[in-house]
N, C-alpha and C positions, 0 to 999 in steps of 0.2 A: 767104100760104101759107108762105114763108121764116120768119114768124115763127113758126107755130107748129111747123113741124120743130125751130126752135133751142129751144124750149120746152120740147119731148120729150126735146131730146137733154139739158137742163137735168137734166132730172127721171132719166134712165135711166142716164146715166154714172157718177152715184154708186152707186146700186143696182147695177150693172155692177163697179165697181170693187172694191166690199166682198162679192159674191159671188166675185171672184178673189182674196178673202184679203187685200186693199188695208185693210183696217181699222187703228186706233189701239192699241196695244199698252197694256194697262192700267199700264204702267211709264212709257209717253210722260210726259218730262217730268223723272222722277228723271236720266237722265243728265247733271244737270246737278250734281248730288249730289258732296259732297265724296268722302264714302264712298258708295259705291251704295246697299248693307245698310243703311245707316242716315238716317235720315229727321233733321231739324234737332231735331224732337222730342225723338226718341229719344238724340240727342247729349245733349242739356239734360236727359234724366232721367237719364242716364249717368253724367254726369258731378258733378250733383247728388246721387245717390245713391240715387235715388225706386225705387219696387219696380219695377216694368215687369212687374208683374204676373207676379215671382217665387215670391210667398210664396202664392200660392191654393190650394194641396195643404194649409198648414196653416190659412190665414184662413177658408173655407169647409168646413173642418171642427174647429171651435175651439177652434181654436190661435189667439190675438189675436197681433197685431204691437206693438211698442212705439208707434209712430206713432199711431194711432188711438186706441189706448189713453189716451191723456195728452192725445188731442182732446177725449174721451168723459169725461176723472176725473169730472167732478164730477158724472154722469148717474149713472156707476157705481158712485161713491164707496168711491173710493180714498182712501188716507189718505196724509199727507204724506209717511210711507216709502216708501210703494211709489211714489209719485210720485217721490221721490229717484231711487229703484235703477230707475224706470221710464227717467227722462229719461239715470240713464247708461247703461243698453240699446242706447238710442235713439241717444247720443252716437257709441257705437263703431259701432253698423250706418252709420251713417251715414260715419264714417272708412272704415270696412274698405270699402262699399259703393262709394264715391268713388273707392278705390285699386282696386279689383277691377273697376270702372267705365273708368277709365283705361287700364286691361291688356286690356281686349277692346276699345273701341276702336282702340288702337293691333294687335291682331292682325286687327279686320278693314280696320284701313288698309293692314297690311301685304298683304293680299289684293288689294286694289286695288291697290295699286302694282303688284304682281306683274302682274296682269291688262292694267293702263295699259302698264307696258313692255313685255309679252309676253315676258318673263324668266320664264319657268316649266315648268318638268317634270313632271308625274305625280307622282315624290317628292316635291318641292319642294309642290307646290301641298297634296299630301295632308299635309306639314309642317304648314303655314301652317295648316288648319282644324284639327287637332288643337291647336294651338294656340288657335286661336280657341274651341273646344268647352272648352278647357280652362279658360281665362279665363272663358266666359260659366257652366260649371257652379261654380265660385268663387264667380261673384257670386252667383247661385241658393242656395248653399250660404249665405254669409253672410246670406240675407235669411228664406231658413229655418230658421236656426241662434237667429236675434233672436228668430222668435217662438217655438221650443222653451225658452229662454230666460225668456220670461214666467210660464209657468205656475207652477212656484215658489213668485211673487210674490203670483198671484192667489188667491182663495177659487171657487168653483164657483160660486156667484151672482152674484160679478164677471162669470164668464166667460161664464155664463148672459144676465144681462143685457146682456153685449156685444152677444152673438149678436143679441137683442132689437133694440138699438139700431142693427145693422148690417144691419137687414132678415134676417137668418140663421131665425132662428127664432122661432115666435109662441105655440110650449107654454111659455114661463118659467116653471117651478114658482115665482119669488118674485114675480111677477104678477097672480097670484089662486092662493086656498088654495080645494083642492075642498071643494064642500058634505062634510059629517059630518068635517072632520077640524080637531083643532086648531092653530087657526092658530101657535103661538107652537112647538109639536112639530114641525108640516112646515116651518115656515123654519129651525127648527135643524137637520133633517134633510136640507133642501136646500142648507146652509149658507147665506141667507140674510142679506141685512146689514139 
C-alpha cells in the first residue's frame, strides 16, 4: 500500500507543480550566455559578417546579393567582369559588415553590463538600445545597400534566372519560350543570355 501512494504521489507532484506555474522557462539555459541577446551563433555570423537574414526585403523580392551570386556565376553566366565588380561588392559588404557587426555587439554587451551591475536608469538604459537599434540598422542597411548595388551589374535574365536557382520563381521567361513566339525575339526581349 506504501508503495503505491509513493507511486501517485511520483506521478501527481509534477503535474501539481507545472500547473502552479513551476515550469521550464523557454530561455533555461541562455543565462549562461556571454551576451544574453545573443546566441554563440549569432556571435560568429556577426562578427563574420554573414546576413542574419538582413537582406530578405531585397533577396525575396529580386534584388540578388553579392554572396550568392558569385556561388551561382557559372549557372547564371556571368562574365568575368561582373564577376570582378561582383567579388568587390562582396569584399566591402563583407568589411563594412564585420565592422557594423562589431558595433552592435559591443552595444548589446553594453546592455548586459548595465543589467549585470544594476547600474541603470530609465535614460541610461533607453541610451544604451538606441544605440543598439542604431548599430544593428547600420548593419541592415550595409547588407541592403550590397544588394541595391547589384543590379547595375546584372542583365534581367541574370536576375531572372537567379530567382530560378534560388527556388524564388518558376515563370523564367529564359526557361521555356511560349508556343507561337520566336524564340530568338523573346530572349532578346527578356534580355536573355
Amino acid at each position: 500500500m506504501i508503495r503505491c501512494v509513493i507511486a501517485v504521489c511520483a506521478l501527481v507532484l509534477p503535474v501539481g507543480a507545472a500547473a502552479q506555474g513551476h515550469s521550464h522557462s523557454p530561455y533555461a539555459g541562455n543565462e549562461t550566455r556571454a551576451i544574453k541577446s545573443l546566441s554563440d551563433a549569432d556571435l560568429a555570423d556577426l562578427s563574420a559578417g554573414r546576413g542574419w537574414g538582413f537582406a530578405l526585403a531585397a533577396e525575396l523580392n529580386g534584388v540578388p546579393g553579392p554572396a550568392h551570386l558569385l556561388e551561382l556565376k557559372d549557372q547564371i553566366g556571368l562574365t568575368p567582369a561582373q564577376v570582378t565588380t561582383l567579388e568587390a561588392l562582396f569584399a566591402r559588404m563583407q568589411a563594412e559588415a564585420q565592422a557594423a557587426g562589431q558595433r552592435f555587439i559591443a552595444a548589446e554587451a553594453a546592455i548586459e553590463q548595465a543589467f549585470r551591475t544594476k547600474d541603470l536608469t530609465p535614460e541610461h538604459l533607453r541610451h544604451l538600445i538606441t544605440v543598439a537599434a542604431e548599430a544593428r540598422a547600420e548593419l541592415r542597411f550595409v547588407h541592403l545597400a550590397r544588394h541595391l548595388d547589384t543590379l547595375p551589374v546584372l542583365t534581367a535574365g541574370q536576375i531572372a534566372r537567379y530567382n530560378v536557382l534560388r527556388g524564388y520563381r518558376a515563370d523564367d521567361p529564359c526557361l521555356t519560350v511560349p508556343e507561337g513566339h520566336d524564340p530568338a525575339l523573346w530572349r532578346r526581349h527578356n534580355t536573355c543570355r
